[in-house]
C-alpha positions in Angstrom: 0.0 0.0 0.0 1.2 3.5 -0.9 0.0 6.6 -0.3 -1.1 9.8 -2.1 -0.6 13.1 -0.8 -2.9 14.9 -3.2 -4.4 17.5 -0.8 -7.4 17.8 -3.7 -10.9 18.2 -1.5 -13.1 15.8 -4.2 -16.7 16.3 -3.2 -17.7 16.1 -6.9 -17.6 12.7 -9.2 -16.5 15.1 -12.5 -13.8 13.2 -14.4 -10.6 14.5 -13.0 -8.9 17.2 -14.8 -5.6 17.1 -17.2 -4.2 19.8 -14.9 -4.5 17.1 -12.0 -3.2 14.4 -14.1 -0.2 16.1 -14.7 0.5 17.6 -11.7 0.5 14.0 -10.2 2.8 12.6 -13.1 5.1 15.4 -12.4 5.1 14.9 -9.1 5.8 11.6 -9.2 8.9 12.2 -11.7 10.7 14.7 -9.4 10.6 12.6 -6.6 12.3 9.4 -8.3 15.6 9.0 -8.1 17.4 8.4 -10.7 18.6 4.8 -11.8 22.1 5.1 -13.6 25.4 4.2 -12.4 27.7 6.8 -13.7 26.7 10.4 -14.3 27.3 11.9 -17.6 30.2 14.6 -18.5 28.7 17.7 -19.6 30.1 20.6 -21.6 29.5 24.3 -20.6 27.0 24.9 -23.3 25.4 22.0 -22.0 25.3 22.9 -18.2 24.0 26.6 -18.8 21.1 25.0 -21.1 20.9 22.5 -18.1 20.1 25.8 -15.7 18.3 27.4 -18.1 15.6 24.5 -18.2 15.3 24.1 -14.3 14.5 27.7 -13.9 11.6 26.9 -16.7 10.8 24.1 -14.4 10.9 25.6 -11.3 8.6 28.4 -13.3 6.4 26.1 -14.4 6.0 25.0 -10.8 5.2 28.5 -9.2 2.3 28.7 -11.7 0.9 25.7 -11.1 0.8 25.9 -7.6 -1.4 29.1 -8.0 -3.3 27.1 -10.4 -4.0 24.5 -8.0 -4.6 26.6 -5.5 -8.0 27.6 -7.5 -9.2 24.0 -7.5 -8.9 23.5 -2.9 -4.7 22.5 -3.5 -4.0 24.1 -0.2 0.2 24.7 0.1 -0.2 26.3 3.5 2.2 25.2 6.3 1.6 25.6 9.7 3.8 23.6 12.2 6.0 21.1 12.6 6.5 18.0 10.0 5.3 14.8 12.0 8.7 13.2 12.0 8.7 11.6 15.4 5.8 9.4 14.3 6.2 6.4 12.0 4.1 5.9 9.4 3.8 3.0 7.4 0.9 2.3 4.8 2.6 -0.8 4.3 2.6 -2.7 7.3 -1.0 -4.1 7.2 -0.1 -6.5 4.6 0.2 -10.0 6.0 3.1 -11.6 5.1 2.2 -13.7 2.1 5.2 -16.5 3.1 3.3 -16.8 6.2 3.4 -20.5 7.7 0.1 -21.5 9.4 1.4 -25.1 10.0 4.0 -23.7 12.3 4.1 -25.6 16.1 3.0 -23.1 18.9 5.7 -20.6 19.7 6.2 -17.5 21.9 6.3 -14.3 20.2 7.1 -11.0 22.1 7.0 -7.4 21.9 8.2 -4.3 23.5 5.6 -1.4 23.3 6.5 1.8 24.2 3.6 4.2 25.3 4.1 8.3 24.4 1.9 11.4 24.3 2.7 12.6 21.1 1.8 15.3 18.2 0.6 14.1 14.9 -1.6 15.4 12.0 -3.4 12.3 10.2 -5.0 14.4 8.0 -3.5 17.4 8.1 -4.4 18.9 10.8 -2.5 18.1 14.2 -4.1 17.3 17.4 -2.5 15.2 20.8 -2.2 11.8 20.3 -1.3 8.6 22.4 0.6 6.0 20.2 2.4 2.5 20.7 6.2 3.4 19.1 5.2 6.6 17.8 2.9 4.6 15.2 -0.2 5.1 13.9 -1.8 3.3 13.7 -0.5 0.8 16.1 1.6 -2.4 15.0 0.3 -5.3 13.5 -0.2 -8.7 15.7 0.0 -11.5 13.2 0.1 -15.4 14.9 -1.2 -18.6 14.8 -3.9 -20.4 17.2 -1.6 -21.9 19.9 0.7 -19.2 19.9 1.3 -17.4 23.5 2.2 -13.5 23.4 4.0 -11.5 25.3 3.7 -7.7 25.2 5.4 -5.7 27.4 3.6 -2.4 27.7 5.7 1.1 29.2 3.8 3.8 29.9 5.7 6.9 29.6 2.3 8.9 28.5 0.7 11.4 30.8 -2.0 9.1 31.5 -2.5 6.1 33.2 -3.8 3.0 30.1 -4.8 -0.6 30.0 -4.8 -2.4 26.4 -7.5 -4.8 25.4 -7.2 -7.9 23.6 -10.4 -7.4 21.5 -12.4 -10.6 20.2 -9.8 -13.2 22.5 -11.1 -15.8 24.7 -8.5 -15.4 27.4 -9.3 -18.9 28.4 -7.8 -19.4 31.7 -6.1 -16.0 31.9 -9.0 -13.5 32.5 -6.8 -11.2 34.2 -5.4 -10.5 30.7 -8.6 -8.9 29.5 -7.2 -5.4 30.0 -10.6 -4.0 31.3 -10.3 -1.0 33.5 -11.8 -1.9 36.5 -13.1 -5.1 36.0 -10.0 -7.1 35.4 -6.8 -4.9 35.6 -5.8 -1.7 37.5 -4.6 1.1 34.8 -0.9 0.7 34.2 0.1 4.2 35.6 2.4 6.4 34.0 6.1 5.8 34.0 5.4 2.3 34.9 5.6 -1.0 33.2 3.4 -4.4 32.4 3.7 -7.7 30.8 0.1 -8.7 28.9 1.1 -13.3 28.6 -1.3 -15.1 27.0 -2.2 -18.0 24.8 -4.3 -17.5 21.7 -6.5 -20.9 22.0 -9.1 -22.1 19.7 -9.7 -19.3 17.2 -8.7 -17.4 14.5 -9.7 -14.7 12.3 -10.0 -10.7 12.5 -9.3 -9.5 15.8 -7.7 -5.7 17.3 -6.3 -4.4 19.9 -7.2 -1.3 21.5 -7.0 0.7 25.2 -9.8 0.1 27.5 -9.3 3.3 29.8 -11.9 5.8 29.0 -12.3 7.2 25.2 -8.2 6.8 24.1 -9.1 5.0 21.4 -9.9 7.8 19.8 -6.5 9.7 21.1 -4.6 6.3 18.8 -4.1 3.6 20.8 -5.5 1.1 18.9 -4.2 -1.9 16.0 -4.9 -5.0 14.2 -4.3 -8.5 15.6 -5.1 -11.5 13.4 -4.5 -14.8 14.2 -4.0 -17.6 11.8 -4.6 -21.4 12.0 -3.9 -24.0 9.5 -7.2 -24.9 7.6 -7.6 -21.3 6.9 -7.0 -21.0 3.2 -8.2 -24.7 2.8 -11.4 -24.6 4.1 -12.4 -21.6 6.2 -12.2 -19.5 3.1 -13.6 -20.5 0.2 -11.5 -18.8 -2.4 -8.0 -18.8 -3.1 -6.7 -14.9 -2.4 -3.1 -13.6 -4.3 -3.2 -11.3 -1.2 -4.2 -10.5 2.4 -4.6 -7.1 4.1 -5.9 -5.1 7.1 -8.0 -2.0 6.0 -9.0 0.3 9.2 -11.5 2.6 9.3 -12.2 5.4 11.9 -14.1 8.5 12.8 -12.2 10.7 13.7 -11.5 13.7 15.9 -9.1 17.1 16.0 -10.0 17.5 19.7 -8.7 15.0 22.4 -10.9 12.4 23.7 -10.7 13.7 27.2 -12.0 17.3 26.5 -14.9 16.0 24.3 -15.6 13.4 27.3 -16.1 16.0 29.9 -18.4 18.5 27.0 -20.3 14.9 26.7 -20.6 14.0 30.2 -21.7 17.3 31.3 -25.2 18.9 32.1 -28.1 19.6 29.9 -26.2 17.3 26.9 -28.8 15.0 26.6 -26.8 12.7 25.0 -25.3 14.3 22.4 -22.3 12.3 21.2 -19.4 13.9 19.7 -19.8 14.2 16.0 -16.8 13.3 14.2 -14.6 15.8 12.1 -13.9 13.4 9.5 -12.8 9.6 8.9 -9.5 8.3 8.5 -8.4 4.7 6.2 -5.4 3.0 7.5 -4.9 6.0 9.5 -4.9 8.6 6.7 -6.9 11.4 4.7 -6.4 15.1 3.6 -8.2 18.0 4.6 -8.0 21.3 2.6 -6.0 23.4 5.6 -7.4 26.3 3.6 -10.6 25.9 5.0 -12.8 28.2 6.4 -13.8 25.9 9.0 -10.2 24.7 9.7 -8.6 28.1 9.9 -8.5 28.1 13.8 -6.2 24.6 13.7 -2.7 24.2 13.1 -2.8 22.4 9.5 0.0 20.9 7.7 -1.1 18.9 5.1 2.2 18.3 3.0 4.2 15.7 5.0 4.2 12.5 3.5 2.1 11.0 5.8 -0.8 12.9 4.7 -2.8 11.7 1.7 -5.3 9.0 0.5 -3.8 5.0 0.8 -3.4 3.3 -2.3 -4.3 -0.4 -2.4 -2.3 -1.8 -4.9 -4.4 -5.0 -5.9 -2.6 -8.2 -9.3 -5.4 -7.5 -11.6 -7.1 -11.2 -12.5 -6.3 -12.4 -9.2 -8.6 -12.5 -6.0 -7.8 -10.7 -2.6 -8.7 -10.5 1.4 -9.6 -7.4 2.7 -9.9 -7.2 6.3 -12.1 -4.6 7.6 -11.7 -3.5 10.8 -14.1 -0.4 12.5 -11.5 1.1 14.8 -13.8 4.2 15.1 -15.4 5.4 18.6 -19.2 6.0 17.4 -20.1 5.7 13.6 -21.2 3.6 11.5 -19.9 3.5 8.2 -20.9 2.0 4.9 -18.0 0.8 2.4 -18.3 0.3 -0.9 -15.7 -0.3 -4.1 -16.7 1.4 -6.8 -17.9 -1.2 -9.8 -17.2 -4.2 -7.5 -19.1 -6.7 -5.8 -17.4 -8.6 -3.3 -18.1 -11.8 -1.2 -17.8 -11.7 2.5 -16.5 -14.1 4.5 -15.7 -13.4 7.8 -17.6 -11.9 10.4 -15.3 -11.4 14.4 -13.7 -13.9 13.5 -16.5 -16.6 12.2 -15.4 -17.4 8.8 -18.6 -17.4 6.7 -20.0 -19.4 3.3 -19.6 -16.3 0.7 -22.3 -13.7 0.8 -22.4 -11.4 -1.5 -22.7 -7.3 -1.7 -22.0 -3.9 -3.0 -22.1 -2.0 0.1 -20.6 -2.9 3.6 -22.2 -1.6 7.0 -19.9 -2.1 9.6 -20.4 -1.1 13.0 -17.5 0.0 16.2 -15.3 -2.7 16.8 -16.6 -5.1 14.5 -14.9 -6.8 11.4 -15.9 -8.7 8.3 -13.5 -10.2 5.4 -14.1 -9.4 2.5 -13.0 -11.0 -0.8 -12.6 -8.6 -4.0 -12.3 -9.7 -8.0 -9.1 -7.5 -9.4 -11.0 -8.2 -12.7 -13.1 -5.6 -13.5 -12.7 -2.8 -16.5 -13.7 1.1 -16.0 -14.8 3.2 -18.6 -12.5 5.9 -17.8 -9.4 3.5 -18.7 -10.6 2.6 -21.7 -11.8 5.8 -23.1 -8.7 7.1 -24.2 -6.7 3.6 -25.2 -3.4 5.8 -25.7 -3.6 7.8 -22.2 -4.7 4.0 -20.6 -1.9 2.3 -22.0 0.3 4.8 -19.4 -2.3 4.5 -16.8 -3.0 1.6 -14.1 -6.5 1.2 -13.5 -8.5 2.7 -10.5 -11.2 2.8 -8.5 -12.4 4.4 -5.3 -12.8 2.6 -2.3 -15.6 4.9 0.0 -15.7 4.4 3.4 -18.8 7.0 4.4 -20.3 8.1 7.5 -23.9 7.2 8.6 -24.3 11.0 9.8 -28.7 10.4 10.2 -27.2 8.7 13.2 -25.8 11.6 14.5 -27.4 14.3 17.0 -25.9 17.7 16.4 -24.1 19.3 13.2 -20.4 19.4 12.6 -19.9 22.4 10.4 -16.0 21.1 10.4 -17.3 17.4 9.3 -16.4 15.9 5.5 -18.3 12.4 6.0 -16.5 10.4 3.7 -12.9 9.2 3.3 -11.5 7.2 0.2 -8.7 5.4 -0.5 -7.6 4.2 -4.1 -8.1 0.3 -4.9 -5.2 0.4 -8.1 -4.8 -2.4 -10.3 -0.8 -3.1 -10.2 0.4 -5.8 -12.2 3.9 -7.7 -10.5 5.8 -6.8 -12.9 4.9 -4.4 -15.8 6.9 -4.2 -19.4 7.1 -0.5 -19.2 9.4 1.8 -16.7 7.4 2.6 -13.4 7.9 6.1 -14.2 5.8 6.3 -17.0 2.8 5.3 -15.4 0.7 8.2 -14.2 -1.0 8.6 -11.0 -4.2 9.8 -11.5 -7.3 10.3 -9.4 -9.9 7.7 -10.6 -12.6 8.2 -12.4 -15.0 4.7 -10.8 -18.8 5.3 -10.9 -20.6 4.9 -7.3 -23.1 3.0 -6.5 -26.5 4.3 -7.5 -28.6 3.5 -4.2 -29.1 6.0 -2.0 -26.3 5.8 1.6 -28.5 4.2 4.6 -30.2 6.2 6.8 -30.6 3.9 9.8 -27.6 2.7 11.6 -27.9 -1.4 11.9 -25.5 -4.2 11.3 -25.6 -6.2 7.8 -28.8 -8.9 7.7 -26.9 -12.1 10.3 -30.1 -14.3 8.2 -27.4 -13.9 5.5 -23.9 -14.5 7.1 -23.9 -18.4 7.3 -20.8 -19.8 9.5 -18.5 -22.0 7.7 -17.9 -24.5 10.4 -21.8 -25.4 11.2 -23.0 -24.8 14.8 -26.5 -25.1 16.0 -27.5 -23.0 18.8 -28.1 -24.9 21.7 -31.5 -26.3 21.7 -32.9 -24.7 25.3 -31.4 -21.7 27.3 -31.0 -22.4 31.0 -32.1 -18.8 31.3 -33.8 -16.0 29.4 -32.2 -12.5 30.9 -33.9 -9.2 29.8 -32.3 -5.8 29.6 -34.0 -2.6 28.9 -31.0 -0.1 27.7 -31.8 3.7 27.7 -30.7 7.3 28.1 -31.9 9.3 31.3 -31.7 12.5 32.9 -31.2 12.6 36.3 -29.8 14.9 38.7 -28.1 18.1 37.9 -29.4 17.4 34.7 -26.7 14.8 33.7 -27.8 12.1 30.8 -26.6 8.7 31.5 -26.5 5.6 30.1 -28.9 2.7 32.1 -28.6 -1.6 31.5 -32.1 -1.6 33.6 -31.7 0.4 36.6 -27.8 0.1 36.8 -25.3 2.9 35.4 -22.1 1.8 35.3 -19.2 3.9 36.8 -16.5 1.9 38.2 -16.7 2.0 42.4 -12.9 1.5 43.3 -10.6 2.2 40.8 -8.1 0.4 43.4 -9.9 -3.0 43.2 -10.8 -4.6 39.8 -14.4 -6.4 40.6 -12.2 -9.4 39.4 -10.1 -9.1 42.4 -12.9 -8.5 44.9 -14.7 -11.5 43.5 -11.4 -13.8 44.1 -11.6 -12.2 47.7 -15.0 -12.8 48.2 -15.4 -16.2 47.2 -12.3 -16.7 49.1 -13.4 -15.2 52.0 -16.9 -17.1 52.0 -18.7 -13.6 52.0 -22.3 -14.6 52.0 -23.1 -11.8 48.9 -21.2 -13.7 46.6 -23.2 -17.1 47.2 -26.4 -16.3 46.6 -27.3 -14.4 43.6 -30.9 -12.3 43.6 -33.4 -13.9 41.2 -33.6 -12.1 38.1 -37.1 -12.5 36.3 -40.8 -12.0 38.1 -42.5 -11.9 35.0 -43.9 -15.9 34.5 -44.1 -14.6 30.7 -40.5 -13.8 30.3 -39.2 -17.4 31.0 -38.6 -19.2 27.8 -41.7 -21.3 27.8 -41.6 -25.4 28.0 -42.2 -26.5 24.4 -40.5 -29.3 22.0 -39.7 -26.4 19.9 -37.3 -24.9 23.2 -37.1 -27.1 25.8 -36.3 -24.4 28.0 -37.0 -25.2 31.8 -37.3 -22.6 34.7 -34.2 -20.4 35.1 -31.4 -22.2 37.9 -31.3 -20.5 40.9 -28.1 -20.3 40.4 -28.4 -17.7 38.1 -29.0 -14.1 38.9 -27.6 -10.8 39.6 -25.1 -10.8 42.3 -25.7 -8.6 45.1 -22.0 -8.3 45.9 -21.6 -5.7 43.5 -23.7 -2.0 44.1 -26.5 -3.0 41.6 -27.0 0.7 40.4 -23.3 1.4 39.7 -21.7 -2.0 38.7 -24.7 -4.2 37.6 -23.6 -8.2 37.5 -25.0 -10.9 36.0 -23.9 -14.1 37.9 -24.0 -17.6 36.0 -22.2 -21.3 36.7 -19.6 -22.2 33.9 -20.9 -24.2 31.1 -25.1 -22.3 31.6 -26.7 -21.6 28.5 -27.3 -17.8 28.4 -30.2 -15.8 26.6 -30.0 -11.9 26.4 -32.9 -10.5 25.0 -32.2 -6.3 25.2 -35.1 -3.8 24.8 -33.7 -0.4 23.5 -35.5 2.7 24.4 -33.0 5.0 23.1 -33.0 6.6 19.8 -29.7 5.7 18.7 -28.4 2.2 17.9 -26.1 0.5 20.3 -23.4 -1.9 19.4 -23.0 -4.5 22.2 -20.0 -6.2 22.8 -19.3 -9.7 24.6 -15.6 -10.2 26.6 -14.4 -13.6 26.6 -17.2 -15.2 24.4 -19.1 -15.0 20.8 -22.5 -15.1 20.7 -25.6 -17.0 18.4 -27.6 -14.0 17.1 -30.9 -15.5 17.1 -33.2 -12.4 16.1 -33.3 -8.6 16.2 -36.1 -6.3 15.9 -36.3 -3.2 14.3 -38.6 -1.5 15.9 -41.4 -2.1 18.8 -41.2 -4.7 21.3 -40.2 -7.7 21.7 -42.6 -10.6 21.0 -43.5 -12.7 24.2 -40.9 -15.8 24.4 -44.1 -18.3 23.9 -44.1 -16.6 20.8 -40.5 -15.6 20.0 -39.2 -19.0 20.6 -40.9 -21.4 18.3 -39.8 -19.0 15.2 -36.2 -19.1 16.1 -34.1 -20.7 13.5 -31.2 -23.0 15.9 -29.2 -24.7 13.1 -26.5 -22.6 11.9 -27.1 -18.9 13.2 -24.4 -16.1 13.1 -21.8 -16.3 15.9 -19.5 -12.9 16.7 -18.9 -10.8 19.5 -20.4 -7.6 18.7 -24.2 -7.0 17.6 -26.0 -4.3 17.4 -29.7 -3.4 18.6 -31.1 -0.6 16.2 -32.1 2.3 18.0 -35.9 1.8 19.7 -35.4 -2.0 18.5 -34.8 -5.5 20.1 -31.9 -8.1 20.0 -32.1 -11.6 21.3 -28.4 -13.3 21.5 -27.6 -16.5 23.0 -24.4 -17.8 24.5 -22.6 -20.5 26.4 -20.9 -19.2 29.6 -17.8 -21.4 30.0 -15.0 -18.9 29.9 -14.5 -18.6 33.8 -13.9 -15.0 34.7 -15.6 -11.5 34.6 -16.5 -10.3 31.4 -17.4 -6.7 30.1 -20.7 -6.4 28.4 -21.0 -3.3 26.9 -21.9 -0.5 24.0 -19.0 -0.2 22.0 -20.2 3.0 21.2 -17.3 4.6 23.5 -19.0 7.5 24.4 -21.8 5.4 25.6 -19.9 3.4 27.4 -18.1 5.8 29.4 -22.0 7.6 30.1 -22.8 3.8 31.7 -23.6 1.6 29.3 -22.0 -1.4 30.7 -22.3 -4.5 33.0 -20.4 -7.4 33.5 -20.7 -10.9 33.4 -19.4 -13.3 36.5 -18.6 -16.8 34.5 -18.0 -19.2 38.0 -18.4 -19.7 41.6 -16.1 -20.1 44.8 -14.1 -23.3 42.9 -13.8 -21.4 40.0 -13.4 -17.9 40.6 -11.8 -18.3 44.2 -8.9 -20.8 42.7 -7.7 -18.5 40.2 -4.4 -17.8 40.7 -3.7 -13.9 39.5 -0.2 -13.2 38.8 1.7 -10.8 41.9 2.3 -8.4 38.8 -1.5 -7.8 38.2 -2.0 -7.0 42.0 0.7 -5.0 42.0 -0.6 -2.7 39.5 -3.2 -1.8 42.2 -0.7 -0.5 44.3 0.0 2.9 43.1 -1.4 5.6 44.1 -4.7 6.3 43.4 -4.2 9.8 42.1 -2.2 8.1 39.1 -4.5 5.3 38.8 -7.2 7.7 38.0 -5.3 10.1 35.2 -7.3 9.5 32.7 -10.6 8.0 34.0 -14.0 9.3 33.3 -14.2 11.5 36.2 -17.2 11.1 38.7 -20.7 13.0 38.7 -19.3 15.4 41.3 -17.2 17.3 39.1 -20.6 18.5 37.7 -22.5 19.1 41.2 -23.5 22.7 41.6 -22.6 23.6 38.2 -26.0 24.4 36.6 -25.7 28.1 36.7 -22.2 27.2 34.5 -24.5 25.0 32.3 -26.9 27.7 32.0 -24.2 30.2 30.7 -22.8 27.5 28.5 -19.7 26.9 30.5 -18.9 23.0 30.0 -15.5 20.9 30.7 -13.2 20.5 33.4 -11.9 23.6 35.7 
């Protein structure tokens, strides 16, 4: 993947101009260096004609950069180049000599955490990246492999990073949830993540789990191999594999559009994003009016739109990852179908479609055709003959989703899909780069934010449901405004806002069922309503819930709601959603059968929901999403021991209270696991620097209204 830096603001799909077209293929030519050996004598008639033509060039230059100026080329400078941060286009390709019949091995890494300045796309903003990279470094390993990533904190901040889509069979404590099962690693300290990748493979990321610094950059791919993959999981041969990230994306650190969020009279008005980035790249026009109060470079080389570079006639993996923090987007290849076949990690029979939706934190596979002809190439066989063909890849905003304007918002980023032959008879330099000329998709960009139909996405590896639930768990989520006028985030009556940032509820669990502490022994019944127990029939099977399972009451119910099951329980969720925006939920340490989801209304009684559920072979991930005022029903097996996160991946969400956690295991279980010293010691810093960072408590906003009133928000 390359990149280019073309700092042109196209909003229109007019066929790109010869000016353009030759500003790129000059552009191109006086940056390559020259290929000879031995430089050539010249004569002094020959070096003063020499001169004579680079001033003509250097001319020609100066008026085309006021020429280009006239069609949004901005060549203002403001700042610094970004030259402490590393950035690669290149490194989300997967190594194509890759050996998935390798035995299990150990592979390690040293991350180094900073606070650092860096302008994506153009303009800069405060950033916290892993070895000054953004994004972050590629994990690539095999099922059965163990990693070891040692993490050093020398941000301002205290962090955790979180091993998105893992199991973490027998290691919970590796999770890297704040609060649940880590302490933050502080800053200026250190901490060794060890675990084993067991039993999957697929799409997966990595990302931090302390408030909303995903969205400050600390965040990348993690795929993990295993040795049936090309041979059966995916049904096509691919010439090549790639990660492509997309993101919303911010010129305002998390942590000051956290505490405008959080505070009164927002009513849940998320953060609308300034723009979306691919692989960690776009270009604004720093000419802008709406950009002229930002510092704006956008003329180091790590600015500009990625170029996929794609053997034409051959097939190729895409993985799609949504490292965003709240939208939804919808991808599409210009005048290309594609087949997906993956979905977190569940390879899939081939489904086909023009348009992607793809939702935070979730990932599909995709498998495009380099075989396609544009009309553009072809039009003009002597200008195509110096021309590799091209197409836009769009990766757009669902902006109906969001609540406010964004006068600073451009929706849509694209990269360029380029048809690049291994070898090609002519010289590379006298190819042109050119903007492409692809035709979109006719159909008009969705206006509801929901995940792609699951009836469609058929698992590869066949997997009934389990036939009967042990218990049927509903969840009403919603938005409410309480006192001083703060809007919060509610899982039934419980908003989530960690209790004791000292003691992961990991922890106190080990020390309560260790201790025999009566609230961890007996979990509080969950359903009252006869009707909401999955009802008797052949079609179910499903008998009364165990009185084993239930919310614990070890945990305050109202700030750190729990869901308490035995290993090896058969678990149904069915969530309500009262809110008017869609929420995707995520799942720690499990997937999940997504059995149905409603658009709008509520939920059918289970005597009649049940008998229409289709068990043979439904869609397993990790993250779903409810469509806003909808339902979801989603089955799982708890036998991952531990606490899990269950949450809105929506991060702004999240940090507001949508969350709760799930306790997998009783005093055998829970109370004999043996958390390393290291993880305990984490707990003991201070708890000033354990808390850098956090979502601060509803105090900070106590006694502020006549500050709300006036319009006064964030942190003193």
């Amino acid at each position: 993947m390359t990149t280019v830096a073309e700092p042109l603001n196209v909003e229109e799909e007019s066929q790109t101009s010869e000016l353009e077209e030759q500003s790129y293929s000059l552009l191109e030519k006086a940056t390559r260096s020259p290929e000879r050996a031995n430089p050539p004598q010249y004569s002094k008639g020959s070096k003063l004609f020499i001169l004579f033509c680079l001033a003509t060039f250097l001319a020609f230059f100066t008026v085309l950069a006021v020429l280009l100026s006239g069609i949004g080329l901005s060549t203002k400078q403001q700042g610094n180049s970004s030259q402490n941060v590393i950035s690669n286009a290149n490194k989300y390709i997967l190594d194509p000599l890759w050996d998935y019949n390798a035995d299990p091995t150990s592979r390690e890494y040293e991350w180094t955490i900073t606070d650092e300045t860096y302008n994506p796309d153009g303009v800069f903003r405060p950033m916290m990246l892993v070895n000054r990279q953004f994004p972050g470094p590629l994990i690539e390993c095999n099922d059965g492999d163990t990693l070891i990533i040692h993490v050093h904190n020398k941000a301002e901040n205290a962090t955790s990073i979180h091993w998105h889509g893992l199991f973490q069979q027998g290691t919970p404590w590796m999770d890297g949830t704040v609060g649940i099962s880590q302490c933050p690693i502080v800053p200026g300290s250190s901490f060794a993540y060890k675990f084993k990748v067991q039993d999957q493979s697929g799409t997966y990321w990595w990302h931090s789990h302390q408030a909303v610094q995903t969205a400050d950059g600390l965040f990348g791919p993690l795929i993990v191999h295993t040795p049936n993959e090309r041979t059966e999981l995916q049904q096509f041969d691919y010439a090549s594999d790639r990660v492509v990230m997309m993101q919303d994306y911010y010129h305002d650190s998390s942590a000051s559009l956290l505490m405008a969020y959080l505070a009164s009279d927002r009513e849940n008005a998320e953060p609308v994003p300034d723009g979306a980035l691919i692989n960690g790249q776009n270009i604004r026009d720093c000419s802008s009016p709406n950009l002229l109060d930002r510092k704006c470079d956008n003329t180091t080389s790590n600015v500009g739109r990625p170029i996929l570079d794609l053997e034409p006639g051959k097939r190729h993996r895409l993985r799609i990852i949504n490292t965003g923090v709240f939208a939804e987007f919808q991808i599409q290849l210009d005048e290309h179908e594609f087949a997906v076949t993956e979905a977190d990690g569940t390879a899939l029979e081939p489904a086909y479609f023009h348009r992607l939706l793809i939702n935070p934190a979730q990932r599909y596979s995709i498998i495009v055709n380099a075989n396609h002809s544009t009309s553009s190439s072809n039009s003009n066989p002597a200008k195509s003959r110096n021309e590799l063909q091209s197409f836009w890849l769009r990766s757009r905003m669902i902006t109906s989703c969001f609540a406010e304007e964004n006068p600073a918002l451009e929706p849509e980023a694209r990269a360029i899909l380029r048809y690049q032959p291994p070898s090609t008879p002519m010289s590379r330099s006298s190819l042109t780069v050119s903007l492409p000329n692809s035709t979109d998709w006719p159909e008009a960009i969705a206006l509801q934010c929901s995940d792609l139909n699951s009836s469609l996405l058929h698992p590869i590896s066949k997997l009934a449901a389990p036939s009967k639930p042990d218990a049927l768990i509903p969840f009403r989520t919603n938005f409410e405004i309480g006192p001083w006028r703060l809007s919060r985030g509610f899982i039934n009556s419980s908003s989530w806002l960690t209790t004791d940032i000292q003691s992961p509820t990991l922890h106190r669990a080990i020390e309560g069922f260790s201790s025999q502490n009566a609230s961890f022994l007996s979990p509080s019944p969950i359903l009252s309503d006869s009707d909401s127990k999955p009802p008797s029939s052949p079609a179910t099977k499903a008998p009364n819930p165990s009185s084993e399972i239930g919310i614990s009451p070890a945990f305050p119910p109202t700030r750190e709601l729990t869901l308490q099951t035995p290993p090896n329980t058969t678990i149904d969720l069915l969530l309500s959603n009262f809110d008017d925006g869609a929420h995707p939920f995520h799942l720690h340490g499990h997937v999940f059968w997504v059995l149905a989801i409603g658009v709008s209304g509520y939920p059918p009684a289970p005597s009649t929901l049940y008998p229409t559920l289709d068990l043979r072979n439904p869609l397993r991930r990790d993250t779903a999403t409810i469509p806003a005022f909808g339902w979801m029903l989603l089955r799982f097996r708890a036998q991952n021991v531990g606490m899990w996160a269950f949450h809105c991946h929506v991060s702004w969400h999240a940090e507001a209270g949508l969350r709760m956690q799930v306790m997998v295991g009783g005093e055998r279980e829970i109370g004999g696991l043996g958390v390393p010293v290291e993880n305990w010691g984490l707990c003991r810093a201070g708890k000033g620097e354990l808390e850098k960072g956090v979502r601060p408590g509803d105090g900070v906003w106590v006694g502020r209204e006549q500050e709300a009133e006036e319009g006064v928000v964030g942190e003193r």
